[in-house]
C-alpha positions as CSV (number, residue, x, y, z in Angstrom):
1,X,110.7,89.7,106.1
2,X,107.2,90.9,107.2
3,X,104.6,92.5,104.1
4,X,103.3,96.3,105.2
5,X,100.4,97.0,104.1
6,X,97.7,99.6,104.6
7,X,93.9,98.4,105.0
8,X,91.8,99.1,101.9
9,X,89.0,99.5,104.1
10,X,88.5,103.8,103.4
11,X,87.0,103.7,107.4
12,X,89.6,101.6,108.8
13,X,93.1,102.6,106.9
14,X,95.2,100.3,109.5
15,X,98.7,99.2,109.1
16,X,98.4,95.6,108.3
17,X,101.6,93.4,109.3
18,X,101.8,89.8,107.1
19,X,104.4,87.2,106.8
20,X,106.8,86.6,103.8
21,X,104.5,83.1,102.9
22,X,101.3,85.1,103.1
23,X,102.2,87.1,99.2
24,X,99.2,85.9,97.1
25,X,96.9,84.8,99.9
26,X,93.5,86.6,101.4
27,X,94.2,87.9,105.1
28,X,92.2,89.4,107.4
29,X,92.4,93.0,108.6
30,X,92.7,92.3,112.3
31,X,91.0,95.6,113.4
32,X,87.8,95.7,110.6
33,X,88.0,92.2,109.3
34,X,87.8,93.0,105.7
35,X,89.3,90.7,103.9
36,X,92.0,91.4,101.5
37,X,95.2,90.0,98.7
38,X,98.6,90.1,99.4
39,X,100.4,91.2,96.2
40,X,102.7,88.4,95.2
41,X,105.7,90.8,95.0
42,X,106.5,94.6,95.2
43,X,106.8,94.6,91.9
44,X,103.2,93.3,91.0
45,X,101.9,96.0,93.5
46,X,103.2,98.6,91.1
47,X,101.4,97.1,88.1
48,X,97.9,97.0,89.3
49,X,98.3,100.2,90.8
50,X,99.2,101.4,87.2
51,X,96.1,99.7,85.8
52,X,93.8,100.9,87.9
53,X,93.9,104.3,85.7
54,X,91.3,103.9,82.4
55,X,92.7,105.0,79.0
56,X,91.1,107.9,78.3
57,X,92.0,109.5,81.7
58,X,95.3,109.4,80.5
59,X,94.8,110.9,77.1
60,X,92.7,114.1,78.9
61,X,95.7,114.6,81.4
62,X,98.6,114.6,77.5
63,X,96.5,116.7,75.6
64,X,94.7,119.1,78.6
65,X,91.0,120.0,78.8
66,X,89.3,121.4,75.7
């Protein structure tokens, strides 16, 4: 089964089509040519997404702004 992805690239945004045995390799965007990781699984995808949010950004959005 192919990997769907969206182009990081903010200017570009393409759908990006990869195979199955490219999941933890760089590929090219085929319409910007930024270069780009396949996550290793769906799962993983989750996870970074996740981490992308700093600490104290979640504590202001628990407690509210003083």
């Amino acid at each position: 089964m192919a990997v769907t992805m969206i182009c990081p690239n903010l200017k570009c945004g393409r759908t990006v089509v990869a195979a199955e045995s490219a999941r933890g390799k760089v590929v090219r965007c085929a319409h910007c040519q930024i270069l780009f990781l396949v996550p290793r699984d769906a799962a993983s995808a989750r996870e970074d997404k996740g981490a992308e949010v700093p600490p104290a950004a979640e504590d202001t959005k628990q407690r509210g702004r003083r």
